[in-house]
N, C-alpha and C positions, 0 to 999 in steps of 0.2 A: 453450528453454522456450517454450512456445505458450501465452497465456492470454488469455480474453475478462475484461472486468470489467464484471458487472452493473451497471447503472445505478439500483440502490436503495438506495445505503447514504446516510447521512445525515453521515458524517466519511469521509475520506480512505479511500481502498481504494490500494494501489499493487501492484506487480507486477516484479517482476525478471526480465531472460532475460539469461544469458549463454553465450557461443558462443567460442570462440580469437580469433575474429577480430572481433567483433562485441558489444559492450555495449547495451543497452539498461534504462531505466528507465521508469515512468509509475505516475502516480493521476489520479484522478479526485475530486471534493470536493461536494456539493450544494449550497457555499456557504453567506454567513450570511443569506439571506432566504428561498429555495426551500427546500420542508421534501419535494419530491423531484429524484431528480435524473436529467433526459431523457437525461442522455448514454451514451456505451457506446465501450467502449475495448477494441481488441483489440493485442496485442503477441505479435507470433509470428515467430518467428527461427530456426525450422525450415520447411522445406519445406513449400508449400500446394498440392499437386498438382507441377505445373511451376513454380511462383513459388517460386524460390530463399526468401521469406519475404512477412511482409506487415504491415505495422503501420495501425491506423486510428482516427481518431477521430471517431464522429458523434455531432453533437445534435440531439435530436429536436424538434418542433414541434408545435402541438395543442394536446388537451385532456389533461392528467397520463395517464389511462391511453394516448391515442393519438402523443403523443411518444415514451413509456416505450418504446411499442410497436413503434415505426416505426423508433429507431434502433438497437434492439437486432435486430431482424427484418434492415433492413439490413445489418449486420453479421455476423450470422450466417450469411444465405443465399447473401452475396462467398463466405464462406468455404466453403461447401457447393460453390458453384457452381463455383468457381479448382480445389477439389480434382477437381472430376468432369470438367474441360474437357482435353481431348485437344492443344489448341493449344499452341504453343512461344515465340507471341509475348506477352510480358508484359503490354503495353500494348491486345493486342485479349485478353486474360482476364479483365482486370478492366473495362473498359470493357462488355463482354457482357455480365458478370456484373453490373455496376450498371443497364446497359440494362432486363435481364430484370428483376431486383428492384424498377424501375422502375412495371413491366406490373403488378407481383402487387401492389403498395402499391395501386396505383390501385385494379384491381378487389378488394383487399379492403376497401377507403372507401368502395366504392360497393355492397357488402352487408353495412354493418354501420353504423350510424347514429355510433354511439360513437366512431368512428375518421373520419369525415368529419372531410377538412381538414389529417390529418398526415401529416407526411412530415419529412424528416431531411437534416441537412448532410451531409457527407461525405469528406473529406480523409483519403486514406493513401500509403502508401509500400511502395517496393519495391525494395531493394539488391542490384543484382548484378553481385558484384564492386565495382569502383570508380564505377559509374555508378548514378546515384539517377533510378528513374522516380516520380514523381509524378501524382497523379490529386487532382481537388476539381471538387465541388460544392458549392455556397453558401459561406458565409465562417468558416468553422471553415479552418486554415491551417497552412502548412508554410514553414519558414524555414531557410536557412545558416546558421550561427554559425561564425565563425573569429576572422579578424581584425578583423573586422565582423559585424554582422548585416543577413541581406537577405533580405524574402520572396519566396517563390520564387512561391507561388500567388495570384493575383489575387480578389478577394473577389465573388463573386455580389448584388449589394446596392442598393441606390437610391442612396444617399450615393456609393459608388463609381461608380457612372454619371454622378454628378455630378462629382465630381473631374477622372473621363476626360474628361469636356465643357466640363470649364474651368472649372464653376458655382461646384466649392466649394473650396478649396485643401485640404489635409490635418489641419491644425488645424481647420478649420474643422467638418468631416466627423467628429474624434472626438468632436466637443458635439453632432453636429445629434440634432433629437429624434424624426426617423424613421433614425438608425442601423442600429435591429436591423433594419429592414424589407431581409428576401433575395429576389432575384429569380429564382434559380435554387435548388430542393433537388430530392432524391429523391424521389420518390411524388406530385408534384404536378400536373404536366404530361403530357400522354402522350407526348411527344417531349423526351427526357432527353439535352441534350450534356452529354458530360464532358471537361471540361481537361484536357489530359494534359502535360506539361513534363519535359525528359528531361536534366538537370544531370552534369555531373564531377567526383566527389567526389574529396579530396585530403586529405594526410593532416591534423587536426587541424580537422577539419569536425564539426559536432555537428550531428543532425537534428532538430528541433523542430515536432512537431503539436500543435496546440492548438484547444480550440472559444474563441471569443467571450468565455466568460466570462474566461478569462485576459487577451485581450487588449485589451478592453474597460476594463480596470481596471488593465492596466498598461503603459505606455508601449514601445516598441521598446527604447527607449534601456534604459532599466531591465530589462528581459527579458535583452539581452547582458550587463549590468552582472553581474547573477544567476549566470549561466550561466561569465561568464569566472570570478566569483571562486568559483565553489562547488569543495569539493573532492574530489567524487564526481556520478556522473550522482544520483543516492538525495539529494544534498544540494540540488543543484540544483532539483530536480522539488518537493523540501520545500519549497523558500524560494519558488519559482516560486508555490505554488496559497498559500503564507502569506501573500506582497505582494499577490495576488488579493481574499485574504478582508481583509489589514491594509485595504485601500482602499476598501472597501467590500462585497465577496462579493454582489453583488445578481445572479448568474447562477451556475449550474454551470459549475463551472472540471473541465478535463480537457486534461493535458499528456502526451506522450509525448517522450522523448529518446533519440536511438539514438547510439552513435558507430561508425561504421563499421569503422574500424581505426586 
C-alpha cells in the first residue's frame, strides 16, 4: 500500500501498508495546542521507481500556510523525483532528490512573500532486503527498537551542538529553552547536506520515524516501553501520539513504524 497523509486534519489520520514480508503502521495527530498541523507523512511499501519502497516524515516550519506548504511539497516532489531517476543507487536517489527539492523551496521563497522563511525537516527510510538505508534532515528521527532502543539519526539542532561540544549533557538539552531551534532543514540554505546512515536489520527490529512532537513529549525510555508492550504496530502508533498528547500535545506529533520481517 502507498499512501501520503495530508497534513490538515485536526485528530489522528493513520495509514496501514502491508506486504508478506513487511508491516507497517503511522498517524499523524495536530496535537492539543496547534489548531493546524505542518507535518506530512508518506508510507509507501511498494516500489518508488528503483527504491525498493520509501517511508518519510517531515515537519514543516514558517508561517501555517508556508510550513503546511513546504513539508508536504517536500515530500511529494522525493517522490516524483525517486520515481523518474534512472539511478540504481539508493542512497544517491534520494539524496538528489532532496538536493533538487532543495533548489525549488528556495526559489519558490524568494517569489512569493507568503512563503519567505519555510522550509521542512525531513527523515525517511529505505528497506532493502535486510539493510536499512537512512536519510535526515533536521531533528525529526529514526530509531531501532529491539532489545533496546537506539537512535540511529543524529538531530540537526543548537542544543545538540551543544551536547556534542560538551556544553550541555542530555538532560540538560531536553529542558533547554532554545530546543526547537534546527540548524539544518530543507528549503533553507542553498547548500543542503543530507545524513545518510546505512544499518543491518535483524529479525525482531522495529523502525521508528517520528517529528519532534513525539519526541519532545516523551522520553526514549518510554517510547520502547510503548512499542515492546503494544500488541500490534496499529496499538503501538495509538499509544505512541496518546502519551504525546497525555503530556502535553504542544507540537504536531507524526510516527511511523515499520517492521521489516
Amino acid at each position: 500500500m502507498i499512501s501520503t497523509v495530508p497534513a490538515v486534519s485536526l485528530g489522528t489520520v493513520i495509514q496501514e501498508g502491508i506486504k508478506p514480508d513487511m508491516k507497517s503502521f503511522s498517524g499523524t495527530d495536530a496535537g492539543k495546542v496547534r489548531r493546524v498541523n505542518q507535518d506530512y507523512i508518506y508510507t509507501g511499501d511498494e516500489p518508488v521507481g528503483n527504491l525498493p519502497n520509501l517511508f518519510v516524515v517531515a515537519d514543516g516550519m514558517g508561517g501555517h500556510k508556508a510550513g503546511d506548504y513546504a513539508s508536504r511539497y517536500a515530500v511529494d516532489r522525493v517522490i516524483e523525483l525517486a520515481a523518474q531517476s534512472a539511478d540504481e543507487d539508493i542512497d544517491k536517489i534520494v539524496t538528489d532528490a532532496l538536493v533538487q527539492v532543495n533548489k525549488e523551496l528556495i526559489e519558490e521563497a524568494m517569489c512569493d512573500p507568503d512563503k519567505e522563511g519555510m522550509g521542512t525537516t525531513f527523515v525517511a527510510a529505505v528497506i532493502d532486503g535486510d539493510v536499512l538505508h537512512a536519510f535526515n534532515v533536521g531533528d525529526s528521527r529514526l530509531y531501532l527498537v529491539n532489545h533496546a532502543i537506539r537512535q540511529v539519526t543524529r538531530d540537526h539542532s543548537y542544543v545538540q551542538e551543544m551536547v556534542k561540544n560538551g556544553r550541555l549533557n542530555k538532560k540538560q538539552a531536553r529542558n533547554h529553552p532554545r530546543k526547537n531551534v534546527i540548524t539544518r532543514a530543507v528549503g533553507v540554505s542553498p547548500e543542503l547536506e543530507v545524513d545518510v546512515f546505512t544499518e543491518k536489520l535483524n529479525k525482531g527490529d522495529e523502525v521508528l520515524l517520528c517529528s519532534d512532537g513525539l519526541t519532545n513529549m516523551v522520553e526514549d525510555t518510554l517510547i520502547e516501553q510503548i512499542i515492546k508492550a503494544g500488541t500490534d504496530l496499529v496499538d503501538e502508533v495509538t499509544r505512541l501520539i496518546a502519551a504525546a498528547n497525555e503530556n502535553g500535545g504542544i507540537d504536531n506529533i507524526s510516527v511511523v513504524l515499520i517492521r521489516p520481517f
